[in-house]
Biopython code that builds the backbone (N, CA, C, O; Angstrom):
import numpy as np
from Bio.PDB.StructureBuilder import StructureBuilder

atoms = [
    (1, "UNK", "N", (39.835, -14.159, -20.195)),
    (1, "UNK", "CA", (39.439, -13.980, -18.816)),
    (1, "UNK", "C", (37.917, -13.971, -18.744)),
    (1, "UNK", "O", (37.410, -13.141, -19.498)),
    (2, "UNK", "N", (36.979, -14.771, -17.941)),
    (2, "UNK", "CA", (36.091, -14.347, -17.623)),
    (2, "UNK", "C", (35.364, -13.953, -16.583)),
    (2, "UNK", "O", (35.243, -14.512, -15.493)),
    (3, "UNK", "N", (34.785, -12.762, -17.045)),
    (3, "UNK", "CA", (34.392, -12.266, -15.805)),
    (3, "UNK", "C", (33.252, -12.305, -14.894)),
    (3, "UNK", "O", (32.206, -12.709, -15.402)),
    (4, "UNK", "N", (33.210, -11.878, -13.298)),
    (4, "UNK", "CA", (32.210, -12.445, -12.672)),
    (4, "UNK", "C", (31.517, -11.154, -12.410)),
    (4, "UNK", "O", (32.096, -10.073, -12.293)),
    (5, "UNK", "N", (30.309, -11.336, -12.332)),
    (5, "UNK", "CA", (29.400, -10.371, -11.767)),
    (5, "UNK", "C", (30.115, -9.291, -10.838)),
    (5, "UNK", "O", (29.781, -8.107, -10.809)),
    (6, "UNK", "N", (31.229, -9.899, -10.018)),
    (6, "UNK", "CA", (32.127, -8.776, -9.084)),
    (6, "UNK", "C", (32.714, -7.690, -9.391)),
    (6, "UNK", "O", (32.861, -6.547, -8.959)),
    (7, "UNK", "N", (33.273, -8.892, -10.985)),
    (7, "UNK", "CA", (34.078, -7.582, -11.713)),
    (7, "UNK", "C", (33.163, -7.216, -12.256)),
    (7, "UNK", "O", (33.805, -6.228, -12.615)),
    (8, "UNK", "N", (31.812, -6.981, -12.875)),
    (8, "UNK", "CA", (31.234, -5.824, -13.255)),
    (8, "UNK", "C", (30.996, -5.121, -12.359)),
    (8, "UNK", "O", (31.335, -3.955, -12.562)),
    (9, "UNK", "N", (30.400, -5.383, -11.119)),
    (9, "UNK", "CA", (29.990, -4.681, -10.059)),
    (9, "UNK", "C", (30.969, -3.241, -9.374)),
    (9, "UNK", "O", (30.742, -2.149, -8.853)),
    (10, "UNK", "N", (32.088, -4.046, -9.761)),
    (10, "UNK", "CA", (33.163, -3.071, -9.087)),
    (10, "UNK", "C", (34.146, -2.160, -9.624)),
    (10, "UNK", "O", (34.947, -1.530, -8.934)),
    (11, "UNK", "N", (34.022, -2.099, -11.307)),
    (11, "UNK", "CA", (35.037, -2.269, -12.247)),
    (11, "UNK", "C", (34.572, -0.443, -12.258)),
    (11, "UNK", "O", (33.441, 0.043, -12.260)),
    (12, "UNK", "N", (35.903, 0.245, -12.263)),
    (12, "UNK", "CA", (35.868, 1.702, -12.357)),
    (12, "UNK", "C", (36.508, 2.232, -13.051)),
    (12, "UNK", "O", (37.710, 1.975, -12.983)),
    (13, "UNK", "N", (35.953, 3.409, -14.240)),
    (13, "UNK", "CA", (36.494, 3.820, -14.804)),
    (13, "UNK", "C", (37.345, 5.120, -14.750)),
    (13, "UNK", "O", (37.071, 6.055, -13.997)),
    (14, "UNK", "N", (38.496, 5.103, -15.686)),
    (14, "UNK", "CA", (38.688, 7.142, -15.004)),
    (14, "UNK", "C", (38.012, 7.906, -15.983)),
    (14, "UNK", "O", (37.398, 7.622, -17.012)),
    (15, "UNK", "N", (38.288, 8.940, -15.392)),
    (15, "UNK", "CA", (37.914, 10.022, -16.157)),
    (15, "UNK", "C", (39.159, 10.406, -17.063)),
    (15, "UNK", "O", (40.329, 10.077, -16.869)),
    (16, "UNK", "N", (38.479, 11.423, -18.430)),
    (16, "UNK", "CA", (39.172, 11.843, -18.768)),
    (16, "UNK", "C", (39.546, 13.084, -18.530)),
    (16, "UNK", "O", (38.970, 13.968, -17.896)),
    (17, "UNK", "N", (41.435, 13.082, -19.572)),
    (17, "UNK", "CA", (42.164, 14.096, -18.644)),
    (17, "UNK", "C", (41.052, 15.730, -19.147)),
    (17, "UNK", "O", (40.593, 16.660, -18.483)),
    (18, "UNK", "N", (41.015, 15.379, -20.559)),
    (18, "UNK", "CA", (40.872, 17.066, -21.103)),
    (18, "UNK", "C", (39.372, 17.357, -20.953)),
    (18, "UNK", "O", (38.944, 18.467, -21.271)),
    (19, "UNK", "N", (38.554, 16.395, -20.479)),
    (19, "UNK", "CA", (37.085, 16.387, -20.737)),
    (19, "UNK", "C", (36.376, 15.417, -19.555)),
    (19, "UNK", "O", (36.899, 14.398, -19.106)),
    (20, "UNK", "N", (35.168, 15.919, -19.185)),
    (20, "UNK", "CA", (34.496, 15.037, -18.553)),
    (20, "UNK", "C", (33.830, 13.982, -18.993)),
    (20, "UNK", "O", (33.315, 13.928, -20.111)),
    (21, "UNK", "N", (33.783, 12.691, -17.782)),
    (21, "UNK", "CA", (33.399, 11.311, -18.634)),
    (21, "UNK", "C", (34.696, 10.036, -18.917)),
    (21, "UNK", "O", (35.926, 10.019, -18.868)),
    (22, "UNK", "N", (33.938, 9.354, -19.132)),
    (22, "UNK", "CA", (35.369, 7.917, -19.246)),
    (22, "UNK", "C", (35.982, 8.105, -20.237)),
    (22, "UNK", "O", (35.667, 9.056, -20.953)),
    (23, "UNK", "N", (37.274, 7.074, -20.660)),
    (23, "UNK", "CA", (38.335, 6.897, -21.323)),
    (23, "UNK", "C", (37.422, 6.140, -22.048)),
    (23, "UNK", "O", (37.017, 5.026, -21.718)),
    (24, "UNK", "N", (37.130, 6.714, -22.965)),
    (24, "UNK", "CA", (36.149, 6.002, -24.357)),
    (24, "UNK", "C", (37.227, 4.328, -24.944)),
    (24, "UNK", "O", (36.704, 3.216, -25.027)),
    (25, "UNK", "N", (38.434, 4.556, -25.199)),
    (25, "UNK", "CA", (39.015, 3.146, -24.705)),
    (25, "UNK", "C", (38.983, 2.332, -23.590)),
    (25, "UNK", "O", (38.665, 1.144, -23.651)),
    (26, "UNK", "N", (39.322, 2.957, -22.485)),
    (26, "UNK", "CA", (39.348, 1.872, -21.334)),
    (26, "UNK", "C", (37.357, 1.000, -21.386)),
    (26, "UNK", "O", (37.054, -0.147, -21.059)),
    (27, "UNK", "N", (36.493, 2.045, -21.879)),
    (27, "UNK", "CA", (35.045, 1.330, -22.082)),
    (27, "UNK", "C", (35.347, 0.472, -22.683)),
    (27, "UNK", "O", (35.469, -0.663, -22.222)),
    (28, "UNK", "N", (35.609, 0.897, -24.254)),
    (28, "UNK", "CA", (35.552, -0.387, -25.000)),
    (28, "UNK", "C", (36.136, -1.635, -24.679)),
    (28, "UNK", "O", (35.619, -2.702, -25.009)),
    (29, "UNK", "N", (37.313, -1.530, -23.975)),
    (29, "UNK", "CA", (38.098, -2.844, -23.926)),
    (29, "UNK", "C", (37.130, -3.729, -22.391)),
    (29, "UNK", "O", (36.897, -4.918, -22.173)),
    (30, "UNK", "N", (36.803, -2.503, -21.637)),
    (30, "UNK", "CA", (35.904, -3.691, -20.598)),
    (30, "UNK", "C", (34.772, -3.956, -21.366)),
    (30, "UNK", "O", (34.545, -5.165, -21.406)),
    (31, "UNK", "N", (34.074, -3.360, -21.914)),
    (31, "UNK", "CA", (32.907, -4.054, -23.023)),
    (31, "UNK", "C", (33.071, -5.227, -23.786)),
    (31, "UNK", "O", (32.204, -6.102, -23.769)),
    (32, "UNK", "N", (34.192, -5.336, -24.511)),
    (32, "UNK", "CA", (34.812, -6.232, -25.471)),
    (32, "UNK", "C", (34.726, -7.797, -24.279)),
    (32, "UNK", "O", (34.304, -8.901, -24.622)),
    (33, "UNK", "N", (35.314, -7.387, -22.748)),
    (33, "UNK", "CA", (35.411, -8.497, -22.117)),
    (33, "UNK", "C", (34.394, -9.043, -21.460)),
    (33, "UNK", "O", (34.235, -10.188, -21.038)),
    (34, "UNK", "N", (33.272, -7.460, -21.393)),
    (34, "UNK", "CA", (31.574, -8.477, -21.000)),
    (34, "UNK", "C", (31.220, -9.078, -22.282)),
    (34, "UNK", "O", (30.935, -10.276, -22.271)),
    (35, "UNK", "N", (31.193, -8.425, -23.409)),
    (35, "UNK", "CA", (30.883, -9.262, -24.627)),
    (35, "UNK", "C", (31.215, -11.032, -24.352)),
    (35, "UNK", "O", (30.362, -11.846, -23.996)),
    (36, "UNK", "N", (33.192, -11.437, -24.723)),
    (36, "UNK", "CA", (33.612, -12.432, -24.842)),
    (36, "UNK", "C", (32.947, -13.312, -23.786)),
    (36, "UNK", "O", (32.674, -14.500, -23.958)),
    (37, "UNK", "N", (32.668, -12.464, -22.450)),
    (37, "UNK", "CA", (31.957, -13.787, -21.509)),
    (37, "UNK", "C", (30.741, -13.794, -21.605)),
    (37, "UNK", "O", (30.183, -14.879, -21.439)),
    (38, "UNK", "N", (30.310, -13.164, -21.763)),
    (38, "UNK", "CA", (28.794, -13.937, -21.794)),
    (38, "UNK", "C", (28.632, -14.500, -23.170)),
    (38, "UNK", "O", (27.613, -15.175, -23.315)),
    (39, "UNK", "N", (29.629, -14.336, -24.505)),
    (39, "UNK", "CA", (29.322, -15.364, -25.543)),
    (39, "UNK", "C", (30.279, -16.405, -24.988)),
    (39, "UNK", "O", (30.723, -16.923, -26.013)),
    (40, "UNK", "N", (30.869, -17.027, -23.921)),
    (40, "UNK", "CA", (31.467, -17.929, -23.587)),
    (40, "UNK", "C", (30.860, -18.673, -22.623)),
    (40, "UNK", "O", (31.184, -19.843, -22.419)),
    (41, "UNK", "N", (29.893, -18.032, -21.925)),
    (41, "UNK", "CA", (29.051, -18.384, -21.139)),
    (41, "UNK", "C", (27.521, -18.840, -21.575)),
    (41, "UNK", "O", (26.749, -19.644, -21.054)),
    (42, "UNK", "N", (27.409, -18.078, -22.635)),
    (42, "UNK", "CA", (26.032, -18.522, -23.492)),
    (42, "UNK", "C", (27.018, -20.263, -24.000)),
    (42, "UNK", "O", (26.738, -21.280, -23.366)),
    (43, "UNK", "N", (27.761, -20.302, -24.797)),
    (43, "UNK", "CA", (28.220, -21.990, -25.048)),
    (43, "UNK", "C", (28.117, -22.417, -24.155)),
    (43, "UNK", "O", (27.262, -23.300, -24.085)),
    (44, "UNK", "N", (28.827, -22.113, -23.031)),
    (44, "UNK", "CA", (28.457, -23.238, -22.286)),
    (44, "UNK", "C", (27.489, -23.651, -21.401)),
    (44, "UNK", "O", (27.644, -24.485, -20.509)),
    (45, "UNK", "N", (26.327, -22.949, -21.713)),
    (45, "UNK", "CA", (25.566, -23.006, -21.006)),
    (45, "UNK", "C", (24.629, -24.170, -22.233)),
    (45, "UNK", "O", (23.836, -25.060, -21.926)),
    (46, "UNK", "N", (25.127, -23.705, -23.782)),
    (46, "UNK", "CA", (24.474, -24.678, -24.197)),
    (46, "UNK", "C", (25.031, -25.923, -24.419)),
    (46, "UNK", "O", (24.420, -26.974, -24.615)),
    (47, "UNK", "N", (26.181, -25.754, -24.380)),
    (47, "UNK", "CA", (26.906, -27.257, -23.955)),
    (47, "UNK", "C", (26.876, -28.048, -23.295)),
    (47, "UNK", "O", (27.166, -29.200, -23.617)),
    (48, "UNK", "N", (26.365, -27.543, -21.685)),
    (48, "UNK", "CA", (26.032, -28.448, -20.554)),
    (48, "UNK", "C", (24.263, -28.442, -21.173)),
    (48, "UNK", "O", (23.827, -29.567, -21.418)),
    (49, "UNK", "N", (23.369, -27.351, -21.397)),
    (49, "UNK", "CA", (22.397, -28.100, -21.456)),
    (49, "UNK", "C", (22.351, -29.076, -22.229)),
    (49, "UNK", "O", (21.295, -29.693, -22.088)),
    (50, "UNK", "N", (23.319, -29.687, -23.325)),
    (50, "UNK", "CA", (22.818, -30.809, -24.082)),
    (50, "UNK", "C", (23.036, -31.781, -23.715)),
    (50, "UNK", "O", (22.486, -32.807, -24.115)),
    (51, "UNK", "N", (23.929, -31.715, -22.821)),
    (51, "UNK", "CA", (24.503, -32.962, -21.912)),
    (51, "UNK", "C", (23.342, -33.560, -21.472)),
    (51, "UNK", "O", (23.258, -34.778, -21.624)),
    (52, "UNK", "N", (22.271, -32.865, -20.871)),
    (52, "UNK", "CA", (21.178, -33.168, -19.594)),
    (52, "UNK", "C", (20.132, -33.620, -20.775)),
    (52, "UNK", "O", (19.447, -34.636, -20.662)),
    (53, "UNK", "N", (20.086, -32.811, -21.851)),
    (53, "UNK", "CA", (19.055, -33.319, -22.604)),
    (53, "UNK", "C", (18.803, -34.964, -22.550)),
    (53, "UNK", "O", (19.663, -35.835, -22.685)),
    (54, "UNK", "N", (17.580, -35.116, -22.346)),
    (54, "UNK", "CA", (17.863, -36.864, -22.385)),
    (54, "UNK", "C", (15.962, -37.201, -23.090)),
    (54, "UNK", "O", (14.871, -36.701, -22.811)),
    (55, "UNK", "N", (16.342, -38.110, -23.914)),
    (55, "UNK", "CA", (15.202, -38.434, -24.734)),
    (55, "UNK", "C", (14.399, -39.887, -23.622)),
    (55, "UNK", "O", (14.833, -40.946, -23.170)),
    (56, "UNK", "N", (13.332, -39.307, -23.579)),
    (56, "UNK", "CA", (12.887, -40.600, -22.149)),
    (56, "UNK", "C", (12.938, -42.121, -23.044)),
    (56, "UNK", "O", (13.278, -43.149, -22.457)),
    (57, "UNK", "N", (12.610, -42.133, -24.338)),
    (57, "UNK", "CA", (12.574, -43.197, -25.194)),
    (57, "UNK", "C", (13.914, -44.158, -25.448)),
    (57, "UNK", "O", (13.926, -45.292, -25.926)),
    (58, "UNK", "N", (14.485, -43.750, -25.212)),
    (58, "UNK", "CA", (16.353, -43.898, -24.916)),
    (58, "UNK", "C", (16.702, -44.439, -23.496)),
    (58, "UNK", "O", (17.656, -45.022, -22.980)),
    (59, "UNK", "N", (15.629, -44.027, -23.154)),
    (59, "UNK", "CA", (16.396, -43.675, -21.809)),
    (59, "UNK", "C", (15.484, -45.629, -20.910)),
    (59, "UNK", "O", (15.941, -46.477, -20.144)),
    (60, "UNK", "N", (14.380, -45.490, -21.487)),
    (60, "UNK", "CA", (13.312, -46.496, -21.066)),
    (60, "UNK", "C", (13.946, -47.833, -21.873)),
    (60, "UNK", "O", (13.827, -48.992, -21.475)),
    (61, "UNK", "N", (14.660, -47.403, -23.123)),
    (61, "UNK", "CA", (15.081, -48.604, -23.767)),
    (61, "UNK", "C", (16.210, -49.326, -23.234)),
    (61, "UNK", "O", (16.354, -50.546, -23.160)),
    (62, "UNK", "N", (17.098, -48.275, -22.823)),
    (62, "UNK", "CA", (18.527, -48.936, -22.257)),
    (62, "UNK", "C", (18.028, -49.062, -20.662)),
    (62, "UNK", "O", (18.866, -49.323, -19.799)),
    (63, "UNK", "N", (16.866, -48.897, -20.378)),
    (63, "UNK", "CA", (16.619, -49.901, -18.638)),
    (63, "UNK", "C", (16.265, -50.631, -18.930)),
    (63, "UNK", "O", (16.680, -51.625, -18.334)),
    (64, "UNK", "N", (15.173, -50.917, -20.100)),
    (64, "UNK", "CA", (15.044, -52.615, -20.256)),
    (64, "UNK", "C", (16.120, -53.236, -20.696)),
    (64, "UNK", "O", (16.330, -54.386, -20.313)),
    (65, "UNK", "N", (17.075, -52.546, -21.653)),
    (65, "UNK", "CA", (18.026, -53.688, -21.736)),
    (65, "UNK", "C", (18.793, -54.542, -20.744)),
    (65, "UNK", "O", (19.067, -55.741, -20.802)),
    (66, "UNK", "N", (19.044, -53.727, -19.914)),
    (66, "UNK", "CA", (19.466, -53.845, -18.319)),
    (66, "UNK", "C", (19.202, -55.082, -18.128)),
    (66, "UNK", "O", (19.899, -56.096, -18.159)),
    (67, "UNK", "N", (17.474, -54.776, -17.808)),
    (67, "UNK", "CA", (16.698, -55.599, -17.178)),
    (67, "UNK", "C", (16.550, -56.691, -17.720)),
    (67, "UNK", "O", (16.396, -57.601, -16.906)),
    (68, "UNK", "N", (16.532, -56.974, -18.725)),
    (68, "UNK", "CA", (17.119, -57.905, -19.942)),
    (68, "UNK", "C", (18.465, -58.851, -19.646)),
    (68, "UNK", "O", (18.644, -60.042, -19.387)),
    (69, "UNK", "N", (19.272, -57.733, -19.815)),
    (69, "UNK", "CA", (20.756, -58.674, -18.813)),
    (69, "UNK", "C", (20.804, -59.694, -17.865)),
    (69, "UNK", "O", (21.050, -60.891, -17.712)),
    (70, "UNK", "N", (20.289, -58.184, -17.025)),
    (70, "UNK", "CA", (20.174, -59.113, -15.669)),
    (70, "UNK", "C", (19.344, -60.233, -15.151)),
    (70, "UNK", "O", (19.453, -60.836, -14.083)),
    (71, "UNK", "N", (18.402, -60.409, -16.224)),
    (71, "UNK", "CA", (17.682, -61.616, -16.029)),
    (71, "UNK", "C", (18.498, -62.461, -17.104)),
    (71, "UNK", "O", (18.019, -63.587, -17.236)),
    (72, "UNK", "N", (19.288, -62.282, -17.675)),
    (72, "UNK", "CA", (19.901, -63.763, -18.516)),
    (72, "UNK", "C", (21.204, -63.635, -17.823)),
    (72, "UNK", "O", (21.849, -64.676, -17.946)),
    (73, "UNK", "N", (21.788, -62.768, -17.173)),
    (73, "UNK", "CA", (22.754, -63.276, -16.037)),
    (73, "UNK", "C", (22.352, -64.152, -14.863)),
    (73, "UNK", "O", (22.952, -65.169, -14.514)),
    (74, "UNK", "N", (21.106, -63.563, -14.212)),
    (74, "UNK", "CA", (20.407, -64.758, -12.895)),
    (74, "UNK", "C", (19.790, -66.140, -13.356)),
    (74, "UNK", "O", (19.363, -67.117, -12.741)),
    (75, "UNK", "N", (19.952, -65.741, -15.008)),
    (75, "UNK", "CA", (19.202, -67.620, -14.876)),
    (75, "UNK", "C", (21.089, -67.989, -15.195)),
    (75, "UNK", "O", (21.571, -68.958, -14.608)),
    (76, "UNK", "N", (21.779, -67.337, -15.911)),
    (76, "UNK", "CA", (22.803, -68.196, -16.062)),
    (76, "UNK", "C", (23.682, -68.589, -14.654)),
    (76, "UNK", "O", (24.729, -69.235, -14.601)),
    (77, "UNK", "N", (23.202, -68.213, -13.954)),
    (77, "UNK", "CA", (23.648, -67.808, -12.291)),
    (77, "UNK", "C", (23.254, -69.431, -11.622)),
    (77, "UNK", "O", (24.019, -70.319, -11.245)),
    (78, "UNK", "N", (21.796, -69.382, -11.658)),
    (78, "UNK", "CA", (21.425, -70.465, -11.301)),
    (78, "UNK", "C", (21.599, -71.813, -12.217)),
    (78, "UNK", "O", (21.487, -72.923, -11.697)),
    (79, "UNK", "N", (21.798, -71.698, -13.200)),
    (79, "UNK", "CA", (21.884, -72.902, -14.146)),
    (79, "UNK", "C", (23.332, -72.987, -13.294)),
    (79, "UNK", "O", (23.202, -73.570, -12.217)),
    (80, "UNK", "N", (24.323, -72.636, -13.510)),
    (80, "UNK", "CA", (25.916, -72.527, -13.201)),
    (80, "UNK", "C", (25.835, -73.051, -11.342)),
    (80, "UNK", "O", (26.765, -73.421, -10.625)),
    (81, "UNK", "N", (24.637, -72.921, -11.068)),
    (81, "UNK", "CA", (24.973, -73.400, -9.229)),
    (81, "UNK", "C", (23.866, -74.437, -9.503)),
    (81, "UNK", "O", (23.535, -74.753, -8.360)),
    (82, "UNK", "N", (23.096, -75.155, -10.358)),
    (82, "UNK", "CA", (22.735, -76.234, -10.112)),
    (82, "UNK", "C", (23.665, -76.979, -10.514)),
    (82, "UNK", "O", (23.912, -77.939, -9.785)),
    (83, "UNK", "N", (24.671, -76.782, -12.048)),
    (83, "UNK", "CA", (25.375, -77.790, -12.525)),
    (83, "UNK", "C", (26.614, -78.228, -11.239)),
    (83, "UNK", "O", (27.238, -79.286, -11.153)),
    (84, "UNK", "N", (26.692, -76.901, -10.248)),
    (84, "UNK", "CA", (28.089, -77.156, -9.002)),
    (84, "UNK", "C", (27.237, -77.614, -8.116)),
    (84, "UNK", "O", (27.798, -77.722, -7.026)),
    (85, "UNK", "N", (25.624, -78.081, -8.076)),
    (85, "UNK", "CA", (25.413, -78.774, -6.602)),
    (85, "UNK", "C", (25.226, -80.324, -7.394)),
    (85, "UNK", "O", (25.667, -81.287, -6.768)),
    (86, "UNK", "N", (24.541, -80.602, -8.843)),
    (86, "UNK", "CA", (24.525, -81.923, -9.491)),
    (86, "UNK", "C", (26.444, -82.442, -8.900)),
    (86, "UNK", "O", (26.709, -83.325, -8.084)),
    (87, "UNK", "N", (27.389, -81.605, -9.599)),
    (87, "UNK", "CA", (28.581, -81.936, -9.253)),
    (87, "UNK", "C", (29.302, -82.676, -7.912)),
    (87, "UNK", "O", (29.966, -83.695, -7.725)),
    (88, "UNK", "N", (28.760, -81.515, -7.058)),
    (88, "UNK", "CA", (29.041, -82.011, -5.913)),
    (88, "UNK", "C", (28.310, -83.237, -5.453)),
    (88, "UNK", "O", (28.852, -84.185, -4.884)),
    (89, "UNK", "N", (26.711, -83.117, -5.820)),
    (89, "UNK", "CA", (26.090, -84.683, -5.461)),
    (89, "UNK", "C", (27.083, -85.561, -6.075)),
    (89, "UNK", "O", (27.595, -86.269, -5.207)),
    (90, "UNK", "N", (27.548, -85.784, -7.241)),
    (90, "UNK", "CA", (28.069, -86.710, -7.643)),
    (90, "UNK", "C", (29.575, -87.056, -7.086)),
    (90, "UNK", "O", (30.147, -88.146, -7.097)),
    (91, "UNK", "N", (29.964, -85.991, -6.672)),
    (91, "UNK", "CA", (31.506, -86.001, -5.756)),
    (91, "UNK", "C", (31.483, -86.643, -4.945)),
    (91, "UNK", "O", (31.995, -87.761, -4.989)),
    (92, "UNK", "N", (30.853, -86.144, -3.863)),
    (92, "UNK", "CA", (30.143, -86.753, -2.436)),
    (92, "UNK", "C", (29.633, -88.144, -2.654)),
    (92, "UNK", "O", (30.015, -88.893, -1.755)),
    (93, "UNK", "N", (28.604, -88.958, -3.912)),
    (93, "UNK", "CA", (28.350, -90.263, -3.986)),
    (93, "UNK", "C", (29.481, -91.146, -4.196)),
    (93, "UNK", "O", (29.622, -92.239, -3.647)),
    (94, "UNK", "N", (30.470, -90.477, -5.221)),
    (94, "UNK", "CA", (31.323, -91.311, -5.829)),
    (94, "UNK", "C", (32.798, -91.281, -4.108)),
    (94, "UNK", "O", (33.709, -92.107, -4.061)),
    (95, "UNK", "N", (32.630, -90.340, -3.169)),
    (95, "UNK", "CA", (33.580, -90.875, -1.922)),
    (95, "UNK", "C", (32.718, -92.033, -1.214)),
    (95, "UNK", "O", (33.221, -92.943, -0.555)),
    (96, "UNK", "N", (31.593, -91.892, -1.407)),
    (96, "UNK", "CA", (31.182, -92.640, -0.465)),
    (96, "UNK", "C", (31.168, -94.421, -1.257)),
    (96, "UNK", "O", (31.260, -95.395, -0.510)),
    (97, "UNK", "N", (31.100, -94.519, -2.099)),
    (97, "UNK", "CA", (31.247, -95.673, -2.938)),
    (97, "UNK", "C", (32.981, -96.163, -2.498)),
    (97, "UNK", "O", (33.497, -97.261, -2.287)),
    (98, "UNK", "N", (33.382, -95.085, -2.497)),
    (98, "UNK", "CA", (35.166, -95.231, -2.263)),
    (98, "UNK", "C", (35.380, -95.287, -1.099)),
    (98, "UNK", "O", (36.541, -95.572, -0.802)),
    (99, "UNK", "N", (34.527, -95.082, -0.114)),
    (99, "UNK", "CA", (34.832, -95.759, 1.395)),
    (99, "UNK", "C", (33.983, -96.582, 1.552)),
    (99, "UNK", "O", (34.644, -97.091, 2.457)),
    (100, "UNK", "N", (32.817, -97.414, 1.504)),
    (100, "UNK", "CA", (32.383, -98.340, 1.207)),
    (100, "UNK", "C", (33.583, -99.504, 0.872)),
    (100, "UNK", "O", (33.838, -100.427, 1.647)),
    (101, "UNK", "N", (34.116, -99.334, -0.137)),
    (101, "UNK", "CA", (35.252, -100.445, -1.055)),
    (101, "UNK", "C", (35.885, -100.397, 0.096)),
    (101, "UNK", "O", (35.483, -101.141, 0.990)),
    (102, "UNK", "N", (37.262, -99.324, 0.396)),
    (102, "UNK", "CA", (37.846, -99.463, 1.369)),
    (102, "UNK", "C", (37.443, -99.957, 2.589)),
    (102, "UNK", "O", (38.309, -100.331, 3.380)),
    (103, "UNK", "N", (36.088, -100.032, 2.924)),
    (103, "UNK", "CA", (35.604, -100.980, 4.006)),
    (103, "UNK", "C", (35.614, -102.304, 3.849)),
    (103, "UNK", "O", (35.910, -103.125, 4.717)),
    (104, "UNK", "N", (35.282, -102.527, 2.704)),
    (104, "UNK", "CA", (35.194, -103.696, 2.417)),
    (104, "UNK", "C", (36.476, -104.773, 1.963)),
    (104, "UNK", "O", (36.454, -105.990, 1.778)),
    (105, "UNK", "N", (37.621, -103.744, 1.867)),
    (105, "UNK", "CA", (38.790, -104.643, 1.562)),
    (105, "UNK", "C", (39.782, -104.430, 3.106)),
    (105, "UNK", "O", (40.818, -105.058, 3.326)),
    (106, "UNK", "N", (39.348, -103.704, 3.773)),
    (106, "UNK", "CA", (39.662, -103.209, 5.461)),
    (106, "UNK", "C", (38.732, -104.605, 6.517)),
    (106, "UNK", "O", (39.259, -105.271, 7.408)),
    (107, "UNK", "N", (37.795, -104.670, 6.210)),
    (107, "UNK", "CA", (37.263, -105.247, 6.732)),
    (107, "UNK", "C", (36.768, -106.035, 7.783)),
    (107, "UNK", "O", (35.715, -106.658, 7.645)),
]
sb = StructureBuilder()
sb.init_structure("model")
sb.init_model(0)
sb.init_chain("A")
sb.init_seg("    ")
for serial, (resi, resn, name, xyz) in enumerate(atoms, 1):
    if name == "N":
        sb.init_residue(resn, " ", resi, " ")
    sb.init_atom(name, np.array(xyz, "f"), 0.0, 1.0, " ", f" {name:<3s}", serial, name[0])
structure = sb.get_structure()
């Protein structure tokens, strides 16, 4: 279980029966459970900080690679739409050669 600031805030002990003062057990066992959370809370506090840790050198290398990409994706982009407009010029010449003929045997 871990606990929140509420439950420390609010957490009451009894007294004891034969003597004044807390149940020297009931302490220990809520102690035992501020202990377990805050060493559960210290991990994870260093667990998420390592997450965030970030080395800028790492970090600058994999944007150029990026940037890298994406410039050999946009030329392959444009190479790939000149070879489909060469194409199409040649589509478009070779109908018109083919209605030409058909004109010419229509005639």
């Amino acid at each position: 279980m871990v606990l929140t600031p509420e439950d420390v805030r609010t957490k009451v002990f009894t007294t004891g029966r034969l003597r004044e003062g807390y149940d020297l057990a009931e302490v220990d066992v809520f102690l035992n459970e501020v202990e377990n959370s805050l060493r559960w809370l210290h991990q994870e506090n260093e667990r998420l900080s390592a997450m965030v840790t970030v080395d800028p050198t790492k970090v600058m290398a994999a944007a150029e690679s990026r940037e890298r990409r994406a410039e050999e994706l946009l030329r392959a982009a444009a190479e790939l739409l000149g070879e489909v407009g060469n194409g199409l010029e040649h589509q478009a010449s070779r109908v018109h050669e083919l209605i030409r003929e058909v004109a010419t045997f229509t005639g």
